[in-house]
C-alpha positions as CSV (number, residue, x, y, z in Angstrom):
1,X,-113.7,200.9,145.9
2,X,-111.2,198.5,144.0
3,X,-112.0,199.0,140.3
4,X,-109.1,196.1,139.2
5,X,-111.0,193.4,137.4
6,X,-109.5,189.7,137.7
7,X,-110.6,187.4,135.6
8,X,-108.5,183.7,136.4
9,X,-110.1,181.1,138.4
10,X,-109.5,182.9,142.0
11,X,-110.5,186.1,140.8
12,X,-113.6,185.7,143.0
13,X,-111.6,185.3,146.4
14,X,-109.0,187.7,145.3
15,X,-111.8,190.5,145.1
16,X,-113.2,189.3,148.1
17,X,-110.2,189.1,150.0
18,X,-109.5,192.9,148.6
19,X,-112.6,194.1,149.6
20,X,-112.1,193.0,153.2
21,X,-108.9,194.3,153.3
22,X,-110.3,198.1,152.3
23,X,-113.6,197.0,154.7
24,X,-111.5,197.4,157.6
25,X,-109.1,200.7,156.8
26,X,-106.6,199.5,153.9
27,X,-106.1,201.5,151.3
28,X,-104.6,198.2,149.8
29,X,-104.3,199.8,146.4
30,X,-100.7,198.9,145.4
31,X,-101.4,195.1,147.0
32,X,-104.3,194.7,145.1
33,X,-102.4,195.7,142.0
34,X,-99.8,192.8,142.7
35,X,-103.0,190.5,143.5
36,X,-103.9,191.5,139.5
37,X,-100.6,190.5,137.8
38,X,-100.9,187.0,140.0
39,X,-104.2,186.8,138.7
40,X,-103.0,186.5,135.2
41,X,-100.0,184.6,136.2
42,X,-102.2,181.6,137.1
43,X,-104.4,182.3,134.0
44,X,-101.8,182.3,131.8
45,X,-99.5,179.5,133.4
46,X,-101.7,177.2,135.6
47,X,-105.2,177.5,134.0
48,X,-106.2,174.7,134.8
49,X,-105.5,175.0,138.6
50,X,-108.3,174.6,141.3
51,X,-106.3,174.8,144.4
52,X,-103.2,177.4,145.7
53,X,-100.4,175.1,145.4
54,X,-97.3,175.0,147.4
55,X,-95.9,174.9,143.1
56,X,-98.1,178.0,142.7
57,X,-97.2,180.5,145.6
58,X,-93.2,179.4,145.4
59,X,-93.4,179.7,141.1
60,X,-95.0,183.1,142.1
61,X,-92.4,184.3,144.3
62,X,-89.4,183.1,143.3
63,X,-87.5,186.1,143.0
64,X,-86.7,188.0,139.6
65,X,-83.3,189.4,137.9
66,X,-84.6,193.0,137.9
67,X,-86.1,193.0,141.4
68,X,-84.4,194.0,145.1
69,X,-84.7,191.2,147.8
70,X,-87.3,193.8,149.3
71,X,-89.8,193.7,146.5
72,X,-89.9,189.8,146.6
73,X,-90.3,189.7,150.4
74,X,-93.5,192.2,149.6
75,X,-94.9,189.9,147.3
76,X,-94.4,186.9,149.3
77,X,-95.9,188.4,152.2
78,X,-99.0,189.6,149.7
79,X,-99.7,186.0,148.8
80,X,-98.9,184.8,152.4
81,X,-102.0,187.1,153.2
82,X,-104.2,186.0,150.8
83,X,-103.2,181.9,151.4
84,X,-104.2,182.7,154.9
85,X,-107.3,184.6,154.1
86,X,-108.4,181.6,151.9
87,X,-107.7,178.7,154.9
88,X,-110.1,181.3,157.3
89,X,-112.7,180.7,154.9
90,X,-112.0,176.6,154.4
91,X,-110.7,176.8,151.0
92,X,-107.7,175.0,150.6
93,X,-104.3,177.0,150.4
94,X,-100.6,176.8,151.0
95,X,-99.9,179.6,153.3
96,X,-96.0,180.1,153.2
97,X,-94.2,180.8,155.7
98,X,-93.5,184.3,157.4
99,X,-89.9,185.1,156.6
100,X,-89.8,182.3,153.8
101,X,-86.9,184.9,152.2
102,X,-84.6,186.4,153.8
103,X,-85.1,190.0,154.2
104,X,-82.5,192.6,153.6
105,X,-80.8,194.1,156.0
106,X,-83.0,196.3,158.4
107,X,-82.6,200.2,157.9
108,X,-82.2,202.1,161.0
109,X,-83.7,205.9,160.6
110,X,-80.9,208.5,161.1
111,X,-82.2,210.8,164.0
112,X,-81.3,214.3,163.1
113,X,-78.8,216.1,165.3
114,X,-80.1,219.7,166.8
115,X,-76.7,221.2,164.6
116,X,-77.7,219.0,161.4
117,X,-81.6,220.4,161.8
118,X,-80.4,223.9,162.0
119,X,-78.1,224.0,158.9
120,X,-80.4,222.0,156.6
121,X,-83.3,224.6,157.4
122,X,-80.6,227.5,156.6
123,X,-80.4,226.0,153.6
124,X,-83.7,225.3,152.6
125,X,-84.5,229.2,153.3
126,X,-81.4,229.8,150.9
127,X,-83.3,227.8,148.5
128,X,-83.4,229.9,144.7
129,X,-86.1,230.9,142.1
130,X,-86.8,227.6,139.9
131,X,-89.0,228.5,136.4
132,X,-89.8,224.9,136.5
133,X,-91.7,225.0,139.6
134,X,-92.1,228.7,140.4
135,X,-93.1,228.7,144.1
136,X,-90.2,226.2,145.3
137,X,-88.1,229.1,146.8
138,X,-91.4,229.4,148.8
139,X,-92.5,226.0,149.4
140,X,-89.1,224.7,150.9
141,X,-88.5,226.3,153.8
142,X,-92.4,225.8,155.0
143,X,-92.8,222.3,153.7
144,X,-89.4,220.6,155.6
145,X,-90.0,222.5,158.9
146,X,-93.6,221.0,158.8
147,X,-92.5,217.2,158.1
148,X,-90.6,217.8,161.4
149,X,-92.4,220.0,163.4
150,X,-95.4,218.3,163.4
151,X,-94.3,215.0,162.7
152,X,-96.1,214.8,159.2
153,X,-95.6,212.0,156.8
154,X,-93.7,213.7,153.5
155,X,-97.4,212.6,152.1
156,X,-99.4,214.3,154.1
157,X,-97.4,217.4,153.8
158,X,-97.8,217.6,149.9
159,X,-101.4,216.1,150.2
160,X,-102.6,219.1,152.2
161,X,-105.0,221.2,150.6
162,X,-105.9,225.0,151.7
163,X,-109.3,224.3,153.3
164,X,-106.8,221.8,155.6
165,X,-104.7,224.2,157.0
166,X,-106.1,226.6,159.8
167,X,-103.9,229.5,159.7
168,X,-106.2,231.5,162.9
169,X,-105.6,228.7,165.0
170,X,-102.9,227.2,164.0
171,X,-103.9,223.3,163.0
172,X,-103.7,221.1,160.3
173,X,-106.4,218.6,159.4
174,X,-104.6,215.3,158.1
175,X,-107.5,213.7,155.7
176,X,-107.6,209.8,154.9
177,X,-103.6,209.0,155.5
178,X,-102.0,205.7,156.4
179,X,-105.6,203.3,156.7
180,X,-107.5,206.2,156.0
181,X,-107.7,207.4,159.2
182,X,-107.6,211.3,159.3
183,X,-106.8,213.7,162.7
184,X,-105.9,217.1,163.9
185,X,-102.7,218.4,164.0
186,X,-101.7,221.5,166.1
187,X,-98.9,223.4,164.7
188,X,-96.3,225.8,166.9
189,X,-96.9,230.1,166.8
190,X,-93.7,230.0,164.9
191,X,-94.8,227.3,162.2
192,X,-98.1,228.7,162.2
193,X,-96.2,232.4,161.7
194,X,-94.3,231.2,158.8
195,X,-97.5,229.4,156.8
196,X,-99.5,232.9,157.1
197,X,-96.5,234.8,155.7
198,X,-96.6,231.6,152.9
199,X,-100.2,232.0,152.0
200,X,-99.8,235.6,151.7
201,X,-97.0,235.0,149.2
202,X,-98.7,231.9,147.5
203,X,-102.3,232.1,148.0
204,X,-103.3,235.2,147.3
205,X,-106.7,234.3,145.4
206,X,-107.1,230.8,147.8
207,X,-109.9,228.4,146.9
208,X,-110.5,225.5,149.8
209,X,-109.3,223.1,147.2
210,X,-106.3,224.2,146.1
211,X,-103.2,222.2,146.9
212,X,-101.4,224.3,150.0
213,X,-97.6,223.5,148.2
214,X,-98.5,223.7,145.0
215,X,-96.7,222.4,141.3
216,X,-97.5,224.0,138.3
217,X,-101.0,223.1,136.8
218,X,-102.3,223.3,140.6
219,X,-100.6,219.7,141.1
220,X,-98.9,219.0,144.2
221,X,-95.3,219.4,144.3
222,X,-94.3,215.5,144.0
223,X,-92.1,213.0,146.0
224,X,-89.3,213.3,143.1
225,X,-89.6,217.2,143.2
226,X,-89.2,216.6,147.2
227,X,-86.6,214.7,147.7
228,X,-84.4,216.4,144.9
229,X,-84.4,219.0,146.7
230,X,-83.5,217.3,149.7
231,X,-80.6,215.6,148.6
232,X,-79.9,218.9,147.2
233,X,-80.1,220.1,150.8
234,X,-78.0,217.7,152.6
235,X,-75.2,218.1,150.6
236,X,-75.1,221.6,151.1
237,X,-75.4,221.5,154.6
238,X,-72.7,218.5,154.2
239,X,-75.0,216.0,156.5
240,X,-74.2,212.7,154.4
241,X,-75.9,210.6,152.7
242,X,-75.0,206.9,152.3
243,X,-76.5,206.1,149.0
244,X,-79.7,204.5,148.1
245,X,-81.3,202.5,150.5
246,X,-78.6,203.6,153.3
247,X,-80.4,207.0,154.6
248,X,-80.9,209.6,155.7
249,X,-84.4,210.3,153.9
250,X,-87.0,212.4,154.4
251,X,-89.4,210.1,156.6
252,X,-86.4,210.1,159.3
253,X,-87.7,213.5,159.8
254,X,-90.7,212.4,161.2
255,X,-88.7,209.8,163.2
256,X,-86.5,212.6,164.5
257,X,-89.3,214.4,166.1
258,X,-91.1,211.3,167.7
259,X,-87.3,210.5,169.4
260,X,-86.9,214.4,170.4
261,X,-90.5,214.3,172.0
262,X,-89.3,211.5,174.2
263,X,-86.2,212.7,175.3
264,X,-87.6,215.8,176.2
265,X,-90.0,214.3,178.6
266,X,-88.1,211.6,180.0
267,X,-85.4,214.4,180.8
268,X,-88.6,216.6,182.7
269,X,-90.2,213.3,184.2
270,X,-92.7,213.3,182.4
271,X,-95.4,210.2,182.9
272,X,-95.0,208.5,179.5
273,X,-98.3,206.7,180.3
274,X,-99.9,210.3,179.7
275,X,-97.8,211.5,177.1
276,X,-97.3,208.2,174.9
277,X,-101.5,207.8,174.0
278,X,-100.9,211.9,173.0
279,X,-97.9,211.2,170.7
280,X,-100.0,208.2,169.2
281,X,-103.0,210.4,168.5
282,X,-100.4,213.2,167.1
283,X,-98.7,211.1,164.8
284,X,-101.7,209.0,163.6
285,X,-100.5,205.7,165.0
286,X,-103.1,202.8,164.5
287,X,-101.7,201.3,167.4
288,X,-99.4,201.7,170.9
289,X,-97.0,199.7,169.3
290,X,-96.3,201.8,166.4
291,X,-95.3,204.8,169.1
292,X,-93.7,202.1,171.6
293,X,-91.4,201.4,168.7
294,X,-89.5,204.8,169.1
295,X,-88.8,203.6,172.5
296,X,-86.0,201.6,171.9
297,X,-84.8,203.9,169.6
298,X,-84.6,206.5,171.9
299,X,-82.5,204.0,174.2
300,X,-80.4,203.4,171.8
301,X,-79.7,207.0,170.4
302,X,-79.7,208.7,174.0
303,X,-78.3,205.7,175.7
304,X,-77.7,207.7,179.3
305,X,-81.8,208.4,179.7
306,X,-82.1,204.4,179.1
307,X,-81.5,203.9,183.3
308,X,-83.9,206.5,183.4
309,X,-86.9,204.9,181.2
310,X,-86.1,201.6,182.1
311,X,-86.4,202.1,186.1
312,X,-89.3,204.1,185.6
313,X,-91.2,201.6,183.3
314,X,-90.1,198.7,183.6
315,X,-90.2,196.2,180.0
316,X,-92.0,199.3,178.8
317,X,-88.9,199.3,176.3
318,X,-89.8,196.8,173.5
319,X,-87.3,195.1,170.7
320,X,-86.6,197.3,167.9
321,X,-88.1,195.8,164.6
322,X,-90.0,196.5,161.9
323,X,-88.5,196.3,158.1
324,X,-86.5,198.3,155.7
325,X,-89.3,200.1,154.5
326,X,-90.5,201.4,158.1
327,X,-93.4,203.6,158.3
328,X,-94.3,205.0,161.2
């Protein structure tokens, strides 16, 4: 439920327009956060306004000193949405244009090398003793291997909770990720191996809702804990890194292991028309295209299977797009 109160003149159809947005699978929480400071940007500046101006939406948008191209093309496409949402119910709206800005330049997710996988896991198991977060030497190894492995969002990894993680069989249960949807993930033996010697280490006393990587104060380790320590990583394993914004990051994990998948069964002949609607359940795709999309990029980064795809599947190849923050 969205709990953000608006109070200007289109507070109505912004709560409306929220609440359809969450009716069909959104989370929309950090959209309907934006939709609140626009709410008392028209209060405070066009009060007496009636209609969504062309004035309105470009005044809105116009990008500020502090903010990155990236952030304005995010609001802009937040009150392109709602312009739209209020012509589909007949009230009169300026719906800009898509790609009004222009976007920065597309990042492309740096697939991990078999020799660049293998020394950054050596030296997440060299990982040391930290007072600040005592179970880090623990977590590391386990949590990285996992993002991979199973092709986990860095999210869902520090999301998981005990009860989610079935160490006799080996599977994790993913609960309300990306749209809320939640699935079943089976892990490897030797995944499953190394997160029964973790909870013997860890969890000694478990309850169900106990975070499985846990902070101190039974927090989750967070996303600036996380990726410290894998910059930390890289540069001991002397993979670079090409500053902020440039890659790699953690989520090209995930990419890594969608882009391994493929070229492991295009090299066995595999029938992708099988195996693609199983990588789309595994990796909680809402849609074919979402998994279709690491088909180009397979092409691209394995460019002597492309003959091989392309003969087989004809146009099953699609354009490589998406944006800079890509989330597959």
């Amino acid at each position: 439920m969205n709990k953000i109160i608006y109070t200007g003149h289109f507070k109505e159809h912004i709560q409306n327009f929220v609440k359809l947005k969450h009716a069909v699978g959104y989370k929309y929480n950090t959209e309907a956060g934006h939709l609140k400071r626009f709410d008392r940007f028209t209060s405070e500046k066009y009060s007496d306004a009636t209609i969504l101006t062309k004035e309105i939406v470009l005044d809105w948008c116009s990008k500020k000193t502090y903010e990155a191209q990236a952030n304005q093309c995010s609001r802009a496409s937040i009150i392109r949405q709602f312009g739209k949402y209020l012509d589909s119910i007949e009230v009169r709206a300026y719906v800009i244009p898509k790609n009004y800005y222009p976007q920065e330049q597309k990042y492309i997710p740096h697939i991990y090398t078999v020799d660049e996988l293998t020394r950054f896991f050596t030296e997440t198991d060299n990982c040391r003793y930290c007072n600040e977060c005592p179970y880090r030497h623990l977590i590391m190894p386990v949590i990285f291997r996992m993002i991979y492995m199973c092709g986990l969002r860095a999210s869902e990894a520090r999301l998981l909770k005990v009860a989610d993680v079935d160490l006799e069989n080996g599977i994790l249960t993913i609960n309300q990720s990306k749209k809320d949807k939640s699935r079943l993930v089976p892990m490897s033996d030797c995944l499953t191996k190394r997160c029964r010697c973790f909870s013997k280490k860890v969890h000694t006393h478990p309850l169900e809702g106990d975070y499985y990587f846990p902070a101190l104060g039974k927090k989750p380790i967070t996303l600036v804990n996380l990726y410290r320590n894998f910059r930390r990583f890289l540069w001991r394993a002397r993979i670079s890194h090409g500053g902020r914004g440039c890659g790699p990051r953690i989520h090209d994990f995930r990419s890594t292991y969608a882009i391994h998948c493929l070229k492991k069964w295009t090299e066995e002949d595999k029938d992708l028309n099988v195996y693609l609607p199983a990588l789309k359940t595994y990796m909680g795709h809402d849609s074919f295209e979402e998994t279709a999309y690491y088909l180009h990029m397979t092409a691209d980064v394995f460019p002597y299977i492309t003959f091989k795809i392309e003969a087989s599947y004809p146009e099953i190849i699609p354009q490589l797009q998406g944006d800079p923050d890509e989330t597959y």
